[in-house]
C-alpha positions as CSV (number, residue, x, y, z in Angstrom):
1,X,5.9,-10.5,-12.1
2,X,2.4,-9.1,-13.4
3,X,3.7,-9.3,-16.5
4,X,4.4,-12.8,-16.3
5,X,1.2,-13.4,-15.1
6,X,-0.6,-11.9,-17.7
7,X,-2.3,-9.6,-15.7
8,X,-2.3,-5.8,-16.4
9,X,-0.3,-3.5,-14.2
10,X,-0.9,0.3,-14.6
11,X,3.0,1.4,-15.5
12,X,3.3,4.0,-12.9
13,X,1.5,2.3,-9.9
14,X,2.8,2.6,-6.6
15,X,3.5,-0.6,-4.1
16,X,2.8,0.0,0.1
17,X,3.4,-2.8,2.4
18,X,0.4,-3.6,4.6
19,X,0.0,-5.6,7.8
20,X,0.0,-9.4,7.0
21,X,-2.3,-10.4,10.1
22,X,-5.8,-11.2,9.2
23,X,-7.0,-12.5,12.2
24,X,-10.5,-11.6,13.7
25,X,-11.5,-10.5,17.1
26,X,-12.2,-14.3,18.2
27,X,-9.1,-16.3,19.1
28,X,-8.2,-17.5,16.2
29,X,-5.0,-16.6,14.5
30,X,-4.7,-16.6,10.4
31,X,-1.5,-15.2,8.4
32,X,-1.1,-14.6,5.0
33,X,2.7,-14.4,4.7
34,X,3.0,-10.8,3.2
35,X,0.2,-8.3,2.0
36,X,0.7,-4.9,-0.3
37,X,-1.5,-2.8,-1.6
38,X,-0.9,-1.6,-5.6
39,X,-2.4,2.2,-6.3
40,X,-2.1,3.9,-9.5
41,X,-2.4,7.5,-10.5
42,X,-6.0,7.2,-12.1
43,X,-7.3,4.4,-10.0
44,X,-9.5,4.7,-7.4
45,X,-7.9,2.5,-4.3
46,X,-6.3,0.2,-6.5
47,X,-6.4,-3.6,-5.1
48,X,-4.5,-5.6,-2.0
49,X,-1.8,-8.5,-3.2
50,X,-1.8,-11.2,-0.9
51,X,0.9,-13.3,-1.0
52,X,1.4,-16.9,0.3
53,X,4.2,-19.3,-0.1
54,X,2.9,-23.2,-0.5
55,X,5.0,-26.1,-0.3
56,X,2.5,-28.9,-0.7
57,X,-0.8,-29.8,-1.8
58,X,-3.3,-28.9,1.1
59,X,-7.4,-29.2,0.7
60,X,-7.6,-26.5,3.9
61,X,-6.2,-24.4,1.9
62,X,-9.2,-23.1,0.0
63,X,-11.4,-22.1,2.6
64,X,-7.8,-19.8,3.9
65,X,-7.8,-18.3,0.6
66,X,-11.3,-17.4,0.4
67,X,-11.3,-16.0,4.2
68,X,-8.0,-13.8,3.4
69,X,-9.3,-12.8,0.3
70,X,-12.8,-11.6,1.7
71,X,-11.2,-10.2,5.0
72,X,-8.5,-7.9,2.5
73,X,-12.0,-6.6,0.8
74,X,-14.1,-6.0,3.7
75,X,-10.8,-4.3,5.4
76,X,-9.5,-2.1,2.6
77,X,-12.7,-1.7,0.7
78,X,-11.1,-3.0,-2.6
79,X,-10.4,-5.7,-4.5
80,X,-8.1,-8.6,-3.6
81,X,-6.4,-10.8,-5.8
82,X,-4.0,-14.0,-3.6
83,X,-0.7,-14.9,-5.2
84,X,0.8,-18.4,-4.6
85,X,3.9,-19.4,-4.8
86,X,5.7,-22.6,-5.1
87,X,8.6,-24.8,-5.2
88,X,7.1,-27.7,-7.7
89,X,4.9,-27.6,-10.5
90,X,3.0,-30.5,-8.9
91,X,1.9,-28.4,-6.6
92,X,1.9,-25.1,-8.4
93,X,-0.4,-26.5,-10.9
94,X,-3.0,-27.5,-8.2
95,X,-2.4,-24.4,-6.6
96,X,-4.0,-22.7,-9.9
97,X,-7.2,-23.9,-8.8
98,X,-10.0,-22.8,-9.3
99,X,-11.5,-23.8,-5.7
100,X,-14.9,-24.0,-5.5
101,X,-16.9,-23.7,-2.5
102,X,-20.4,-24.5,-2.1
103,X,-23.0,-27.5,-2.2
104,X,-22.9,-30.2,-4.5
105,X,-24.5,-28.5,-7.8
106,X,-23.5,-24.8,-7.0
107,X,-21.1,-22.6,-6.8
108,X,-21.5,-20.3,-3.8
109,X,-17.8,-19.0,-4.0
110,X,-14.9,-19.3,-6.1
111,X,-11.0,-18.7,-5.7
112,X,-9.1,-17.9,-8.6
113,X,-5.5,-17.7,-7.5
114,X,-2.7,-16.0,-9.3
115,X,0.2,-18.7,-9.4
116,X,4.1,-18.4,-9.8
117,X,6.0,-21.6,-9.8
118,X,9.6,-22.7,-11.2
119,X,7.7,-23.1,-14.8
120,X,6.9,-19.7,-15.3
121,X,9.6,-17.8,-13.3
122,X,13.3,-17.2,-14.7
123,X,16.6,-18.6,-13.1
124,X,18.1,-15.1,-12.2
125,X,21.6,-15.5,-11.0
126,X,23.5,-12.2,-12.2
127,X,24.0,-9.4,-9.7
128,X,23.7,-7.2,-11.5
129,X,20.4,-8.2,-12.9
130,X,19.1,-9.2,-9.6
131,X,19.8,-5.4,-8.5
132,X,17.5,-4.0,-11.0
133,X,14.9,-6.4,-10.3
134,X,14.7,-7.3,-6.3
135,X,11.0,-8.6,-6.7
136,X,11.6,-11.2,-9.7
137,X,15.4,-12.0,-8.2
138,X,13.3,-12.7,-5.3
139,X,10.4,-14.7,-6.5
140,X,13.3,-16.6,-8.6
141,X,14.7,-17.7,-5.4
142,X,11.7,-18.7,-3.9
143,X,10.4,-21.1,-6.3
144,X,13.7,-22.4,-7.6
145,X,15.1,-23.1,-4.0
146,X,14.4,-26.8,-4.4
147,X,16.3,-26.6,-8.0
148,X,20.0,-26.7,-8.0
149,X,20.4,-23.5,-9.1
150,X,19.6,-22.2,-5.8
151,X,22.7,-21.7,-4.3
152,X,23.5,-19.5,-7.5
153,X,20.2,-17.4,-7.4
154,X,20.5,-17.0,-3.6
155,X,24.2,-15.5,-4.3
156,X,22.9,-13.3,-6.2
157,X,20.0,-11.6,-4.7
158,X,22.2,-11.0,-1.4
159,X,25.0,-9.2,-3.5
160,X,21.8,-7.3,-4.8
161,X,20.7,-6.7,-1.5
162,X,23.8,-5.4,-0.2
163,X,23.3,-2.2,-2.3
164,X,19.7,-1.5,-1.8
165,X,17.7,0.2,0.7
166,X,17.3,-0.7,3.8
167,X,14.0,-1.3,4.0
168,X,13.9,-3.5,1.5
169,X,16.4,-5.4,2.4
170,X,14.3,-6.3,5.8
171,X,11.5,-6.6,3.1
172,X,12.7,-9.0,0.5
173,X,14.8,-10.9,2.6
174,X,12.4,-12.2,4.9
175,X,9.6,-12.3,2.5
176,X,12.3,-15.3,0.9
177,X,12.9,-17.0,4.2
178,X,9.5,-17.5,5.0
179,X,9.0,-18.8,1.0
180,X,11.9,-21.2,1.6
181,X,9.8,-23.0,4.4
182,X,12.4,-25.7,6.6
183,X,14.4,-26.2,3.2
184,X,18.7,-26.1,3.0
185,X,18.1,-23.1,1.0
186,X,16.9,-21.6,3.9
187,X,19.7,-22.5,5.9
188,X,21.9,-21.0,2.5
189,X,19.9,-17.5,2.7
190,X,20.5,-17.5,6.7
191,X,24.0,-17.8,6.3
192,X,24.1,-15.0,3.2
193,X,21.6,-12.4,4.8
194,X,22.4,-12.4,8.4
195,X,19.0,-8.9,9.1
196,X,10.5,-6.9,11.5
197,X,8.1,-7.1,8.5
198,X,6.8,-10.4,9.1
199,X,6.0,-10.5,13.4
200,X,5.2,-14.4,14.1
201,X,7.3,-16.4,11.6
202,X,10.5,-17.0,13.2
203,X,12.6,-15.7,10.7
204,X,16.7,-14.9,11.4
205,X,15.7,-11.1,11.5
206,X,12.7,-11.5,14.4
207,X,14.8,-14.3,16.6
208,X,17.8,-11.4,16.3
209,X,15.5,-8.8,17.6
210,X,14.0,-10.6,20.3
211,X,17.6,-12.1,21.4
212,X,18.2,-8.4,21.4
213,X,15.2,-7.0,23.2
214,X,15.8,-9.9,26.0
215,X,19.3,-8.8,26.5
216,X,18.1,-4.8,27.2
217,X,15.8,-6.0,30.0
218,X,18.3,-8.2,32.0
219,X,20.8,-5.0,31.2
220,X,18.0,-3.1,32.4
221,X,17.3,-5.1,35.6
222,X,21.0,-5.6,36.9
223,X,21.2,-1.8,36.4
224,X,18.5,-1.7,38.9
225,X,19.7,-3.5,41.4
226,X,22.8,-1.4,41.4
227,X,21.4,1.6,41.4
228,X,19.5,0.6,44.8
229,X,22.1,-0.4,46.3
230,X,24.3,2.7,45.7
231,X,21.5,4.8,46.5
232,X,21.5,3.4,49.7
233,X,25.1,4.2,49.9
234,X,26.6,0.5,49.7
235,X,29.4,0.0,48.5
236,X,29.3,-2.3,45.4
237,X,33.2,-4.1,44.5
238,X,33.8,-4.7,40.8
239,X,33.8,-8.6,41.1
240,X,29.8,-7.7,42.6
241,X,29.2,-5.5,39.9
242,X,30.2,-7.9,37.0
243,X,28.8,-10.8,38.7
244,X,25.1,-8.7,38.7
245,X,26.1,-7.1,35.1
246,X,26.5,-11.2,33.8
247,X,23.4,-13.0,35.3
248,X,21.5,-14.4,32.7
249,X,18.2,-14.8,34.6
250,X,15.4,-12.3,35.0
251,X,13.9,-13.9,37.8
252,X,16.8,-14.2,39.7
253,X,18.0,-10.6,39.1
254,X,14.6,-10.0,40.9
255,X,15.4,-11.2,43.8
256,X,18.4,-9.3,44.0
257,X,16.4,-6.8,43.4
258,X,13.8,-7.1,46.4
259,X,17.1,-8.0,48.4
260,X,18.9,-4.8,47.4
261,X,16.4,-2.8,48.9
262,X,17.1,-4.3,52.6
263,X,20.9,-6.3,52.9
264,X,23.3,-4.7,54.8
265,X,25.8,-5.5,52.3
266,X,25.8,-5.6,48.4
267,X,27.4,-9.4,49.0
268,X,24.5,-10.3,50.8
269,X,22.2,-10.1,47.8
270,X,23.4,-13.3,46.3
271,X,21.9,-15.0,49.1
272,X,18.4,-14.2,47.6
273,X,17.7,-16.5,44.5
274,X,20.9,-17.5,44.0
């Protein structure tokens, strides 16, 4: 993807995924939608990728760019360089900037982005292709998902995915659903890659997790309440213990669970929040 760039990319340079969140210690959130850090062999620290998808022209943009950018540098203590990523060469090509920022007359700050757009990224829909090269099969997906070769590209990446490692898997498939924005391609990729890197985003992988984490603490909860009641030697009938096993609701399996610790009978329970 350098290459297509233009930019120069030590051969043998290594690629670590950082933390996207760049927000500061007052309340106010900012996320760049993925972040890595390229080292080579005989560089000294190498420089931090940031990476943001962009569906649309948007003049608040440029003072986001310029925070990530200066937060990346003042964290990592190297350079940063921003690459954009888009759907349409309308907004690819403003996305190439340069922004300027400053007073009529002067420059104070300027943001140079690095730009990849369905003009200067290839259509990649062979497997086997898309297996040797995750990132570009990636990006290809990403800024062609408007195009309709989409369904094609997306085909392919998954099949690719299906034989690579698991981490990036997690990786490159929900680096693409977040670069697909509320588009039917998303909807396409959800249905291909049912599998956090990217905490905050909503993404198929994070709602599955949560759905998941949600269902240990009511498993959790009704294991509690049974476990009260037989260590107070109550007897607990099957139709009592699935119908504590099944509740859905956290708060009421908390009053079963303040109610276990007193009723007579495990029936009894069900008289406390519902």
């Amino acid at each position: 993807m350098f290459r297509i760039l233009g930019v120069p990319l030590p051969a043998k340079s290594s690629v670590e995924v950082l933390t996207a969140d760049v927000t500061e210690i007052r309340p106010l959130e900012r996320r760049v939608d993925s972040v890595l850090r390229i080292v080579s062999p005989d560089d000294n620290g190498g420089f931090v990728l940031a990476i943001e998808a962009q569906g649309r022209r948007d003049p608040d943009k440029t003072v986001s760019w310029a925070y990530y950018l200066s937060y990346l540098k003042a964290k990592y203590g190297c350079p940063a360089l921003l690459l954009v990523v888009c759907q349409d060469k309308a907004t690819a090509d403003w996305a190439a900037g340069p922004f300027r920022l400053g007073p009529e007359g002067w420059t104070a700050l300027s943001v140079h982005p690095l730009v990849l757009g369905p003009g200067n990224v290839p259509v990649i829909t062979d497997p086997a292709r898309a297996s040797r090269h995750l990132a570009p099969a990636t990006f290809s997906a990403m800024t062609h998902g408007r195009g309709q070769e989409a369904p094609a590209i997306l085909e392919a990446l998954a099949r690719a995915l299906n034989t690579a490692d698991p981490e990036s898997v997690a990786y490159y498939s929900e680096l693409l659903e977040i670069g697909l924005g509320n588009s039917p391609a998303r909807d396409i990729w959800r249905n291909l890659m049912p599998r956090t890197y990217f905490p905050g985003r909503g993404t198929l992988i994070e709602q599955t997790w949560q759905e998941g984490e949600a269902k240990g603490r009511l498993e959790q909860s009704a294991l509690s309440v049974l476990r009260v009641l037989e260590s107070r030697g109550i007897p607990v009938s099957p139709a009592v213990r699935e119908r504590i096993m099944t509740c859905a609701y956290m708060d009421t399996l908390g009053y079963w669970l303040e109610a276990a610790v007193t009723v007579p009978t495990a029936e009894e329970i069900f008289v406390h929040g519902g």
